[in-house]
C-alpha positions as CSV (number, residue, x, y, z in Angstrom):
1,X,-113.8,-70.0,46.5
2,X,-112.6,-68.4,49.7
3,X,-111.8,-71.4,51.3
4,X,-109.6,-72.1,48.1
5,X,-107.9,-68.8,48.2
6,X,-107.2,-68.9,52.2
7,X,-105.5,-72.2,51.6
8,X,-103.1,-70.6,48.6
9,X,-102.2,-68.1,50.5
10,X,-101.2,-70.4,53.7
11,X,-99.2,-72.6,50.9
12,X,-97.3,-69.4,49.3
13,X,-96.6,-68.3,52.8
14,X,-95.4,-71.9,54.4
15,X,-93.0,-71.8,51.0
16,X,-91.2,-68.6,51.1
17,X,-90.8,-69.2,54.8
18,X,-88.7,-72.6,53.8
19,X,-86.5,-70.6,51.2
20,X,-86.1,-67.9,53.1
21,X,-84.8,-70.3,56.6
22,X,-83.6,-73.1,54.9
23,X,-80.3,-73.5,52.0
24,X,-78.5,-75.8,50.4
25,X,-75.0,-75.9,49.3
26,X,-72.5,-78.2,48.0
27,X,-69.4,-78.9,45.8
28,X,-68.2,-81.8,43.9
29,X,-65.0,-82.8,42.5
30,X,-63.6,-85.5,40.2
31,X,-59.8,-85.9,39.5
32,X,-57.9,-88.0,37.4
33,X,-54.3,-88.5,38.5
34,X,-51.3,-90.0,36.7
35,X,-47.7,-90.6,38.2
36,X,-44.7,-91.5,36.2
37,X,-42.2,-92.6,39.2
38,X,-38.4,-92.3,38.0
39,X,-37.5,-95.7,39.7
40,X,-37.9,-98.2,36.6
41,X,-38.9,-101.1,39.7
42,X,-42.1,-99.0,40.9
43,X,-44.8,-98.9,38.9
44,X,-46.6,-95.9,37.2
45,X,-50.0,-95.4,38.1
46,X,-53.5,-94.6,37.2
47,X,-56.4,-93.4,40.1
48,X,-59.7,-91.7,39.6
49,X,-61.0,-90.1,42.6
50,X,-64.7,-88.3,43.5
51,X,-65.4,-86.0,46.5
52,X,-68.8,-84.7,47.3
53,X,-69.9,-82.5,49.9
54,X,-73.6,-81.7,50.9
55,X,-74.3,-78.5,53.6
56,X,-78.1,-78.0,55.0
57,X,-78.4,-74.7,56.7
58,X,-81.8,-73.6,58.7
59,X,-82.2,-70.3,60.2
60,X,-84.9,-68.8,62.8
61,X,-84.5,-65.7,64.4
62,X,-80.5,-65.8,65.7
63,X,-80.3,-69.8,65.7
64,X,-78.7,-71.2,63.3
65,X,-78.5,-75.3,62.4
66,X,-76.0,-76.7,60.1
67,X,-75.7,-80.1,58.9
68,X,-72.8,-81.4,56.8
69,X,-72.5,-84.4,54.5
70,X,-69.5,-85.9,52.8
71,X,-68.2,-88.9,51.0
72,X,-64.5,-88.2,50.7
73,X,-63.8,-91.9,49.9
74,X,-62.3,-92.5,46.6
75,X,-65.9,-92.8,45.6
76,X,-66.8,-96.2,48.1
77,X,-70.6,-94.3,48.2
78,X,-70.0,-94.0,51.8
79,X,-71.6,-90.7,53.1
80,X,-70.7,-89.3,56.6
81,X,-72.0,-86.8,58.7
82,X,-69.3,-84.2,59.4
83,X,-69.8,-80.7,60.8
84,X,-73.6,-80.4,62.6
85,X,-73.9,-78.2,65.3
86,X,-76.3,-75.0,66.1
87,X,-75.2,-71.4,67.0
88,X,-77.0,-69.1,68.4
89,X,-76.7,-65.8,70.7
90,X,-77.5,-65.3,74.4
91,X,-77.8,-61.5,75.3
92,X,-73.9,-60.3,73.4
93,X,-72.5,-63.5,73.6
94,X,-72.2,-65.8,70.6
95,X,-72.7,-69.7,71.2
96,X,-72.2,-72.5,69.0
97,X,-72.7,-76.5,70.2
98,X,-72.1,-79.6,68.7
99,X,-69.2,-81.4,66.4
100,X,-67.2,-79.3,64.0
101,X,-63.5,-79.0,62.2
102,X,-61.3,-76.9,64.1
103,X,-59.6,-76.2,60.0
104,X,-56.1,-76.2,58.8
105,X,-53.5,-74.2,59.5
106,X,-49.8,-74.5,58.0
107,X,-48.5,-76.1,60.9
108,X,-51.2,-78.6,62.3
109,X,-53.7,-80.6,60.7
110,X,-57.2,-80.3,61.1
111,X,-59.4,-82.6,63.2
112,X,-63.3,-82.9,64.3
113,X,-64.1,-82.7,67.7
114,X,-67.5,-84.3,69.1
115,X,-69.7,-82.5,71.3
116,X,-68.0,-79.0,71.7
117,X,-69.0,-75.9,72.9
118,X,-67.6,-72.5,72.1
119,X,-68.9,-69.1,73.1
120,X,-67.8,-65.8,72.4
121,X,-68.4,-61.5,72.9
122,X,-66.6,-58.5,72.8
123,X,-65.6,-56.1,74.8
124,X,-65.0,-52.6,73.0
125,X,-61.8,-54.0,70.2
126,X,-61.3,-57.1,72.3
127,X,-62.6,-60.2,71.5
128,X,-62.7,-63.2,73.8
129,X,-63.3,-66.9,73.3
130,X,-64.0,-69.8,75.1
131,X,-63.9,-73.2,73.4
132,X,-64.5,-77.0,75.2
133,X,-65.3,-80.5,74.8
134,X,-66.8,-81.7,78.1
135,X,-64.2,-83.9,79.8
136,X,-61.4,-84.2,76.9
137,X,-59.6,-81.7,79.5
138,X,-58.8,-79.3,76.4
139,X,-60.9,-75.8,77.5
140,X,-58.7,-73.2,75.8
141,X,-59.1,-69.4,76.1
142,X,-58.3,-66.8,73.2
143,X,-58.2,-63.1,73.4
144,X,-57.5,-61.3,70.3
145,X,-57.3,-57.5,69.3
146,X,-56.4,-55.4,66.7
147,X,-54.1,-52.5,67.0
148,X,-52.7,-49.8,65.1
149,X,-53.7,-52.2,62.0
150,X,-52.2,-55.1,63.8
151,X,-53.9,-58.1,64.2
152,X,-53.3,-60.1,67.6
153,X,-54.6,-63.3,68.9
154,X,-53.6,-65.2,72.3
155,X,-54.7,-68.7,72.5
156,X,-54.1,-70.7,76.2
157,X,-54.3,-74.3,75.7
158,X,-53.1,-77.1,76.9
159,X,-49.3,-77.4,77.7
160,X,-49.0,-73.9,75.8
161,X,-49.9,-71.1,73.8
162,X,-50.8,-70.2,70.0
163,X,-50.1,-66.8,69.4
164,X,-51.1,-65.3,65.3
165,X,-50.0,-61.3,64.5
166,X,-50.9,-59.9,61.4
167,X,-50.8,-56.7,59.5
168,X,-50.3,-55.1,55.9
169,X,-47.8,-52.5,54.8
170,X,-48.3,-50.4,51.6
171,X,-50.2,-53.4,49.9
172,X,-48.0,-56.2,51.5
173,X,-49.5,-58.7,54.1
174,X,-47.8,-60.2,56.8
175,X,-48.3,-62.8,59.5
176,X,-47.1,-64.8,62.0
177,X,-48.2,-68.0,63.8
178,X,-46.6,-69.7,66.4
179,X,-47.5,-72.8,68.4
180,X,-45.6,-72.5,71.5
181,X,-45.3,-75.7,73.7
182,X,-44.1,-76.2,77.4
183,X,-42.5,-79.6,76.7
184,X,-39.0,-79.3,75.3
185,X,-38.3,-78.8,71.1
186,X,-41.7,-78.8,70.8
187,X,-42.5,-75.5,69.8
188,X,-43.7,-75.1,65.6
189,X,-43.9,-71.5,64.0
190,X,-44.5,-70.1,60.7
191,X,-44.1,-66.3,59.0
192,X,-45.9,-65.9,55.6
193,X,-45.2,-62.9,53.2
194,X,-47.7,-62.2,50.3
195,X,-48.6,-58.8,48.1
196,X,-48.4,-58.4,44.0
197,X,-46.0,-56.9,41.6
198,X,-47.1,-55.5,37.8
199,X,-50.0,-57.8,37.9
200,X,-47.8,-61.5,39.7
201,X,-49.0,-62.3,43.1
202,X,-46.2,-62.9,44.9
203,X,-46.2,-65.1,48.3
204,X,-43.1,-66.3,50.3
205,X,-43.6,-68.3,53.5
206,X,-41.4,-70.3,56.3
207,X,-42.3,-72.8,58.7
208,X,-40.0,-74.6,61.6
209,X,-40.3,-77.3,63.5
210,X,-38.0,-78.0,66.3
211,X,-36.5,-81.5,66.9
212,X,-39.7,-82.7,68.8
213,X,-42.2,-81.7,66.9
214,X,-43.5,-82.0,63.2
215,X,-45.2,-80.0,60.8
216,X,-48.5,-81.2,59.4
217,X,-50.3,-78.5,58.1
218,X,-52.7,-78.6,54.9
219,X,-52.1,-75.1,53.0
220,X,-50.8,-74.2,49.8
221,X,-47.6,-74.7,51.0
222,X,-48.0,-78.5,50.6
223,X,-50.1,-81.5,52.4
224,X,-48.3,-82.8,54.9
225,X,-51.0,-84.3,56.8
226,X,-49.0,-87.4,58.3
227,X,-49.7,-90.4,57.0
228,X,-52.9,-89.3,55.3
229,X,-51.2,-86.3,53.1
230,X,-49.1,-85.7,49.8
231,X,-46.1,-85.6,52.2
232,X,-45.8,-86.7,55.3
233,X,-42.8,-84.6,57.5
234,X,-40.1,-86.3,60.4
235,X,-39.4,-83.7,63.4
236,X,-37.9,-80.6,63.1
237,X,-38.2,-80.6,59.3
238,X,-38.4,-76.8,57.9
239,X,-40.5,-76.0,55.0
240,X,-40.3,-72.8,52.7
241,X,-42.2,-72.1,49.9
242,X,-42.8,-69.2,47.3
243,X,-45.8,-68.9,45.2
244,X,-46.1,-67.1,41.6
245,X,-49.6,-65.9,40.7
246,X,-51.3,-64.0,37.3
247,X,-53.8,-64.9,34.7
248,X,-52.8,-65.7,30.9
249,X,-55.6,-65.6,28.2
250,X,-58.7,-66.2,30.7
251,X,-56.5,-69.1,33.1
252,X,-55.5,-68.9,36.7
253,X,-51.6,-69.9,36.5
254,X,-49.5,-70.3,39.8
255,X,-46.2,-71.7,40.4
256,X,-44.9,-72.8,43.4
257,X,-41.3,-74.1,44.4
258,X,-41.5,-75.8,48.1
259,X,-38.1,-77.2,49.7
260,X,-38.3,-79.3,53.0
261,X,-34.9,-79.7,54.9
262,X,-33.4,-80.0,58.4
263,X,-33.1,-83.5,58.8
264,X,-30.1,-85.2,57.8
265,X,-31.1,-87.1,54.3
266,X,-34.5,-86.1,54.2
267,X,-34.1,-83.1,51.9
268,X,-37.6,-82.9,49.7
269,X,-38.3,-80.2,47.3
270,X,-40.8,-80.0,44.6
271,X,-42.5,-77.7,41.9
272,X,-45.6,-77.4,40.9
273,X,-47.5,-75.5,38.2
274,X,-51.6,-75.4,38.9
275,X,-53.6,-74.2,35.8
276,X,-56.9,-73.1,36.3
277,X,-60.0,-72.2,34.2
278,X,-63.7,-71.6,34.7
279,X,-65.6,-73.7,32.1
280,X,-69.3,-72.5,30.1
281,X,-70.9,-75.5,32.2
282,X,-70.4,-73.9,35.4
283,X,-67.8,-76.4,36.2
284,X,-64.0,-75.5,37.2
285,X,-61.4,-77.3,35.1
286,X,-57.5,-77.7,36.9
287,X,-54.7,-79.3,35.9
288,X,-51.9,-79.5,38.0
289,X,-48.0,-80.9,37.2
290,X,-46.1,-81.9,40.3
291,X,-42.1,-82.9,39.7
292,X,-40.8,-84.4,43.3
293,X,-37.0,-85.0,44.0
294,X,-37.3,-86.4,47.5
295,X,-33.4,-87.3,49.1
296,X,-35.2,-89.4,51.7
297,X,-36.5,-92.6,48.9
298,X,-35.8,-93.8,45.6
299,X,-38.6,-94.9,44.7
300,X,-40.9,-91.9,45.2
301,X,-39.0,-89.5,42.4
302,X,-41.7,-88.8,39.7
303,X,-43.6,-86.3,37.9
304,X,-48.1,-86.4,38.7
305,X,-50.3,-85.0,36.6
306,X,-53.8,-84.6,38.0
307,X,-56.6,-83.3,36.2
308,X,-59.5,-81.9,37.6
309,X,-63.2,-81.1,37.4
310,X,-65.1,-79.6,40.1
311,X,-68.5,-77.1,40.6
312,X,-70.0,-75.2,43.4
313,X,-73.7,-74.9,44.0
């Protein structure tokens, strides 16, 4: 009988250790698209699509290891490992190894790097940074403060400089990014206003690119991840964009008006209205109507509608 209670309580204890170190986390999505194209020679179409994504976290002490699993491919069954990589601290300063996505921004797309390194402390309000990638010859350097309630970062990277501000003023946020580059019209930068009005969310932002350069961001501003995005941008293309935010009857509403000029013939603009409502299953229902005038094709005017079901666990 003692024997039987010794080995209970080893099993109870080797179990909450696992909860407690060791979580999982995901999301999944499915989405039904439609596009009616205004050219009567392209054809309408029809695309289901599925993205899952799977994220094992294990904890002990101040190491942390996180593995992330994806299959982002119109549903192929194809899983990838994406972000894996451990963090942990040495004395003050925080260090993280292995392969992760530097995340999107409204002027560059995102992209995962392989074997990276990163550490980072502080030094009373100042915060420095130190990311590489072994011989890719991309070390970069950031030092970022905050200031009166102003929020500075100074990146050194190759070729250049990222610098971000940020602050808020009686309930109204603003920032700036800039992406600063040695070589001629190459430089990107983007100011973005947001704060709320008798219950709308208001936000208002504008991007430029000079003649070198382009913009290919992911935000809510608009996908325009190159070849792989909604809309993929020429050089020195501008993009402005305004956002309208409240909730009617229990449902999310925004509308959003984007217009892409600065190239000669390549004027875009479109609207889009998202709707967006938490379901009694736990799932997320969205549906979203795009209507696209682009100056630059004639065979890409249309109206999408693209209905979605996603959950979180």
């Amino acid at each position: 009988m003692k024997k039987q209670l010794l080995i209970a309580a080893v099993a109870a204890t080797m179990g909450t250790a696992a909860i407690a170190d060791i979580s999982i986390t995901g999301a999944a999505k499915v989405n039904y698209t439609h596009t009616d194209y205004d050219d009567a020679s392209t054809a309408d179409t029809n695309a289901f699509k599925n993205e899952m994504d799977l994220k094992v976290k294990g904890s002990h002490g101040d190491t942390t290891v996180v593995m992330n699993f994806g299959n982002d491919t119109a549903g192929t069954g194809t899983i990838t490992s994406e972000d894996n990589y451990v963090s942990t601290k040495v004395g003050d300063v925080s260090i993280k190894v292995g392969d992760w996505d530097n995340g999107n921004n409204a002027l560059r797309a995102s992209s995962r790097g392989a074997n990276k390194f990163s550490a980072s402390t502080s030094f009373g309000d100042i915060g420095v940074t130190y990311d590489a990638s072994g011989d890719a010859g991309d070390d970069t350097v950031k030092v970022s403060a905050s200031v009166a309630g102003v929020s500075a970062s100074y990146k050194a990277v190759d070729g250049g400089e990222d610098v971000s501000l940020s602050t808020s003023v009686a309930g109204v946020s603003i920032s700036y990014l800039g992406l600063n580059r040695d070589a001629a019209n190459m430089d990107r930068s983007v100011v973005e206003i947001s704060g709320s009005a008798n219950g709308v969310g208001i936000k208002v932002a504008q991007a430029s690119a000079d003649s070198g350069d382009a913009i290919d961001g992911d935000t809510w501003m608009g996908d325009f991840e190159g070849a792989s995005g909604a809309y993929a941008l020429s050089a020195g293309q501008d993009v402005t964009a305004i956002e309208l935010s409240t909730s009617i009857a229990g449902n999310s509403v925004k509308f959003r008006n984007v217009d892409i000029d600065g190239v000669a013939g390549q004027d875009t603009s479109f609207n889009k209205v998202i709707v967006t409502r938490p379901l009694a299953n736990g799932t997320t229902f969205e549906a979203t109507y795009t209507d696209l005038d682009d100056k630059g094709s004639t065979t890409t005017d249309g109206a999408t509608l693209d209905l979605e079901l996603a959950v979180k666990f």
